[in-house]
SEPAFI-927678 format. One record per residue (C-alpha): x, y, z. Coordinates in pm, 1 decimal. Layout:
REM SEPAFI-927678
> X Y Z $
...
This chain:
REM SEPAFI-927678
> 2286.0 241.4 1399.3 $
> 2628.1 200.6 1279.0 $
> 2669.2 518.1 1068.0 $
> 2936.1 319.0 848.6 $
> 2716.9 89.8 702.8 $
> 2360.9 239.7 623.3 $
> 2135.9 1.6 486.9 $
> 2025.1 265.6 236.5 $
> 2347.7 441.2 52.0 $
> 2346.4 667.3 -253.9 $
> 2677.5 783.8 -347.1 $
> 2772.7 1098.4 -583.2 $
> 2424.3 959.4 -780.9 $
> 2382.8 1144.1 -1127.9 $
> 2062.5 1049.4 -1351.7 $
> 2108.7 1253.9 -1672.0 $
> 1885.9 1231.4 -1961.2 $
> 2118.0 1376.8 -2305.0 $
> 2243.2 1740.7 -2152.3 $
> 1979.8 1734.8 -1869.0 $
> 2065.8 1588.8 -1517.1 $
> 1727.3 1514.5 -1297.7 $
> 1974.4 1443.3 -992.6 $
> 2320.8 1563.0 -992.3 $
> 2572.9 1418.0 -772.2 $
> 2332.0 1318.4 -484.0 $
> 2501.7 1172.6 -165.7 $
> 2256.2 1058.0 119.1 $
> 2264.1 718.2 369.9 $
> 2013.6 596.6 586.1 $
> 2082.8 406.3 863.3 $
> 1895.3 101.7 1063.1 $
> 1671.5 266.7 1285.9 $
> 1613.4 624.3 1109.0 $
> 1387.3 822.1 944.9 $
> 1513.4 1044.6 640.2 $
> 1307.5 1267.3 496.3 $
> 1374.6 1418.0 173.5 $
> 1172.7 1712.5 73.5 $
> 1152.5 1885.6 -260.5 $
> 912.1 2033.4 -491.7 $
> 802.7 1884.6 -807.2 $
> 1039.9 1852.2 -1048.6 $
> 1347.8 1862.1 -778.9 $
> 1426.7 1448.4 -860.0 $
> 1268.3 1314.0 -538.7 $
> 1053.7 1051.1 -749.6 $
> 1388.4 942.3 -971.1 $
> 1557.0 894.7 -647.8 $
> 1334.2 590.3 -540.9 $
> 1298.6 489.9 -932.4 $
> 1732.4 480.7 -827.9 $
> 1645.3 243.0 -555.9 $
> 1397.2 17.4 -686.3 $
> 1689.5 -48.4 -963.8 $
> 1398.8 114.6 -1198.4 $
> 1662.4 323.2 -1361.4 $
> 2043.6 302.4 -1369.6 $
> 2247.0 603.5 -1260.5 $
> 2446.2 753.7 -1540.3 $
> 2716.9 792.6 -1236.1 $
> 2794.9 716.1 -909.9 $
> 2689.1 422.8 -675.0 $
> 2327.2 289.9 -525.7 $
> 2316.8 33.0 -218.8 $
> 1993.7 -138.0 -25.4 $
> 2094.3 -360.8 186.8 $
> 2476.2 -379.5 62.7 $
> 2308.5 -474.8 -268.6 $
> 2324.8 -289.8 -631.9 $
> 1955.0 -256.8 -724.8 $
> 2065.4 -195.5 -1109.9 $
> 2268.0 -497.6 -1128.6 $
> 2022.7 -710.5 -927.8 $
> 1698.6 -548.6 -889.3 $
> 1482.1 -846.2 -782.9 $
> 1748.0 -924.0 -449.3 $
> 1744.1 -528.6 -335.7 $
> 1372.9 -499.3 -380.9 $
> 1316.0 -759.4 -127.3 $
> 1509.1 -607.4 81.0 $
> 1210.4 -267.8 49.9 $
> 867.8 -203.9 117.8 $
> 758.2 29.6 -106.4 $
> 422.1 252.2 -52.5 $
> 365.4 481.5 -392.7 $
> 154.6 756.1 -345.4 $
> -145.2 602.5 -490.9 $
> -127.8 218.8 -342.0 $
> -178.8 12.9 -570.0 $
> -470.3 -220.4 -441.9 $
> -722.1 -463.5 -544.3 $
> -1056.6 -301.0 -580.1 $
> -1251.1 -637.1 -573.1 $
> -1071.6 -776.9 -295.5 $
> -1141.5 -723.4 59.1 $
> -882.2 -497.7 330.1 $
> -791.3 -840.2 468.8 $
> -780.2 -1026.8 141.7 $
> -553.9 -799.6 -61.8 $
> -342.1 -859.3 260.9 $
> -335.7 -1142.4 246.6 $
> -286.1 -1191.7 -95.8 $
> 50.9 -937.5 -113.2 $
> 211.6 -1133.6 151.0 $
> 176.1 -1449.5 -23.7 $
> 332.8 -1280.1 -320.9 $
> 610.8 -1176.0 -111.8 $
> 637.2 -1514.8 10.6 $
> 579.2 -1408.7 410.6 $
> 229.1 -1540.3 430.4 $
> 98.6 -1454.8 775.6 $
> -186.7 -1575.2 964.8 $
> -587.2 -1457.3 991.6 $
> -396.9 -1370.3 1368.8 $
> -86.0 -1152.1 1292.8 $
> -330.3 -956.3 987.9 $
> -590.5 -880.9 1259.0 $
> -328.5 -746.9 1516.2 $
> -156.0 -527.6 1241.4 $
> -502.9 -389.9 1092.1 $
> -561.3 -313.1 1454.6 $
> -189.6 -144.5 1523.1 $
> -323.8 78.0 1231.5 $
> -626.2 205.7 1332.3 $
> -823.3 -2.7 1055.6 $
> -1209.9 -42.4 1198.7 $
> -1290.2 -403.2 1269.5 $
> -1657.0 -397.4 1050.2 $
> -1383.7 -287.3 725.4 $
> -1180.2 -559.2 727.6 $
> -1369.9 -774.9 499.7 $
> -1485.0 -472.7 268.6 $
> -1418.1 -454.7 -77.3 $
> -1177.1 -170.2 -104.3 $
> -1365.7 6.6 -390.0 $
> -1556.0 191.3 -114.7 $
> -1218.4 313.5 89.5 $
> -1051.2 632.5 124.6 $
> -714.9 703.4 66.8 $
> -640.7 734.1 451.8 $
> -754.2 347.9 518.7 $
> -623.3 227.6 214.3 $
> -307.0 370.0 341.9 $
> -359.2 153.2 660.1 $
> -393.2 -158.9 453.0 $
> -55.5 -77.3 279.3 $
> 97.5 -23.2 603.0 $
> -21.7 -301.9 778.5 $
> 153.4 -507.7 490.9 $
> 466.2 -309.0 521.9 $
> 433.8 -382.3 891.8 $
> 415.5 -781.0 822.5 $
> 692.5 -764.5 606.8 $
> 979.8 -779.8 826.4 $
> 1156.9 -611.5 583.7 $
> 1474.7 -389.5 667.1 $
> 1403.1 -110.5 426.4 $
> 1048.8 88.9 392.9 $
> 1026.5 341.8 137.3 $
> 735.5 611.2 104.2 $
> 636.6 808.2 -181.9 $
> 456.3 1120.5 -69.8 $
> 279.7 944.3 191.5 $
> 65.7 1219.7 361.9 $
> -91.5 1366.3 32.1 $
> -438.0 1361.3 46.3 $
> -466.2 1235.9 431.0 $
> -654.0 1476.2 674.7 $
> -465.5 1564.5 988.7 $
> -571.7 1265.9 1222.1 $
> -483.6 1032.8 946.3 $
> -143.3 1175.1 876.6 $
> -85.1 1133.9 1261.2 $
> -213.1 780.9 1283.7 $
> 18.3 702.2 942.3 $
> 354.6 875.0 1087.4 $
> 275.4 691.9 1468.4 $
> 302.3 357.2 1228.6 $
> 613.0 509.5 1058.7 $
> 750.6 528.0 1380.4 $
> 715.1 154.0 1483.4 $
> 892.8 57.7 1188.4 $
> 1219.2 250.0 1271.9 $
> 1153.0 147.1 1598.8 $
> 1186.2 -224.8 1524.1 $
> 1472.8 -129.7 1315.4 $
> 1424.2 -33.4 976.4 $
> 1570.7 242.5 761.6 $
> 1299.7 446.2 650.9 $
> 1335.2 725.7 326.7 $
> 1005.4 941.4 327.6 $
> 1069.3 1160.1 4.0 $
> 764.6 1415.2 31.3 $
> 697.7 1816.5 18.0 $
> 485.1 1782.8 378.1 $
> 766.5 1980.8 577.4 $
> 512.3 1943.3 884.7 $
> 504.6 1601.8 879.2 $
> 819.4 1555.9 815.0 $
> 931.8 1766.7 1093.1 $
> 702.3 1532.0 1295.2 $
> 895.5 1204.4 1275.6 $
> 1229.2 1265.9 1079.2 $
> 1537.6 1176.8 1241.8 $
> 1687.1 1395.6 956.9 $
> 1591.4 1613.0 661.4 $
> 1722.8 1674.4 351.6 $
> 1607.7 1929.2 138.5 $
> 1620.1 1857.1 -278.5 $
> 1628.0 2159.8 -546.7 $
> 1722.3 2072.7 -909.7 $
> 1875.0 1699.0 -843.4 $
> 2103.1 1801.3 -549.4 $
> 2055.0 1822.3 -175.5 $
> 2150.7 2155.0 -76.9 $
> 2105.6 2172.8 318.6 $
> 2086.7 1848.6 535.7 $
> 1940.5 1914.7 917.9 $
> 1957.0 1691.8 1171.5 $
> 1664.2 1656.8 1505.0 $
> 1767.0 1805.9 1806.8 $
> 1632.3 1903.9 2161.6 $
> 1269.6 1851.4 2253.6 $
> 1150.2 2067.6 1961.7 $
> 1370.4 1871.5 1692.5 $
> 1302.6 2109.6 1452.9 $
> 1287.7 2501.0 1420.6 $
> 976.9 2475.9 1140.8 $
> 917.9 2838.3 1121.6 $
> 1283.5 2845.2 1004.3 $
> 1283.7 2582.4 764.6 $
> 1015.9 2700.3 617.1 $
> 1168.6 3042.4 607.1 $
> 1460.8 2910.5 470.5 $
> 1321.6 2632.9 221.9 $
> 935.2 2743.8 163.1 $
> 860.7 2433.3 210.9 $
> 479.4 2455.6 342.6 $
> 215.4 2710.6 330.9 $
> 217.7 2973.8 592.1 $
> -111.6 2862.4 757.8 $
> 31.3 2551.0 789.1 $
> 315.0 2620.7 1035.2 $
> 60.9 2886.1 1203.8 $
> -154.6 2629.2 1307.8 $
């Protein structure tokens, strides 16, 4: 990664609504190659960050860059750099796993073969006998595999993730972050904005922590623990106490 040129840069960022500023001078890259995770509770800005991203909203101040490219001046070129998973994936209930696939691809204009869909529903941990299932009948942890396996077919250099672990049991949030991890791994810059401090702490290359529209403490993975989480959660509160006893 060359720390110069992230392929995700927000710089000095302010989103103010009349007197009231949902971020305030926020300053955060991402590099090829890395996870960021940015936690925060509600209200802290993390969702008007991506909306900052996805050229959804134009900063009152400061400057946005995917990919070297202004998403409020040209929205449609900097989303194509991005895959985007919301919290709730949006999906097509009447479709099948591997139709709605399918189908997104196309839209993206990277059509893949029956081939490459079945390997990636397989790198995800999708059963075989759900593939051709109407997703009206999934849970949130496979329809999470379907939106990753398109995110994995994407090729694209950017993924970003909107509180992806919410609702997931454990075994599903550590099938979805070992998927996380073979994106950065084939290069991407990944930006997981989420309140999960656990998972975070499980794949994160960095963290930075979001209270009233700033970042207030950035840490960095280190050593083979990466992360002192009885710390950060000392520090930040960040997840419940049973969590980090467990």
């Amino acid at each position: 990664m060359n720390p110069a040129a992230p392929l995700l840069e927000m710089s000095n960022i302010t989103v103010a609504y009349g007197a009231h500023r949902v971020l305030d001078g926020i300053s955060l890259g991402v590099g090829a190659g890395e996870i960021y995770a940015l936690l925060g509770g509600n209200g802290a800005g993390k969702s008007t960050t991506l909306s900052a991203l996805l050229g959804f909203i134009q900063p009152t101040a400061g400057d946005v860059r995917v990919g070297g490219i202004d998403p409020a001046r040209d929205p449609d070129a900097a989303r194509r750099q991005i895959a985007y998973l919301p919290e709730s994936v949006a999906l097509y209930e009447h479709l099948s796993a591997r139709e709605n696939t399918a189908y997104l691809l196309a839209l993206a204009d990277q059509a893949q073969q029956d081939e490459a869909i079945a390997e990636a529903f397989g790198a995800t941990g999708l059963q075989a006998d759900a593939w051709d299932k109407r997703l009206a009948g999934f849970s949130k942890g496979m329809r999470q595999k379907v939106a990753i396996a398109v995110a994995l077919l994407r090729h694209v250099p950017v993924l970003l993730l909107d509180e992806p672990t919410s609702g997931l049991d454990p075994r599903a949030t550590a099938d979805f972050n070992r998927l996380v991890e073979q994106v950065r791994d084939r290069g991407a810059a990944v930006l997981m904005v989420t309140h999960d401090l656990l998972s975070a702490a499980d794949i994160a290359d960095r963290i930075g922590f979001l209270e009233h529209g700033r970042i207030v403490d950035e840490v960095t993975a280190s050593g083979p623990d990466r992360f002192d989480v009885r710390a950060l959660h000392h520090k930040f509160g960040a997840a419940p106490a049973d969590a980090i006893a467990a």
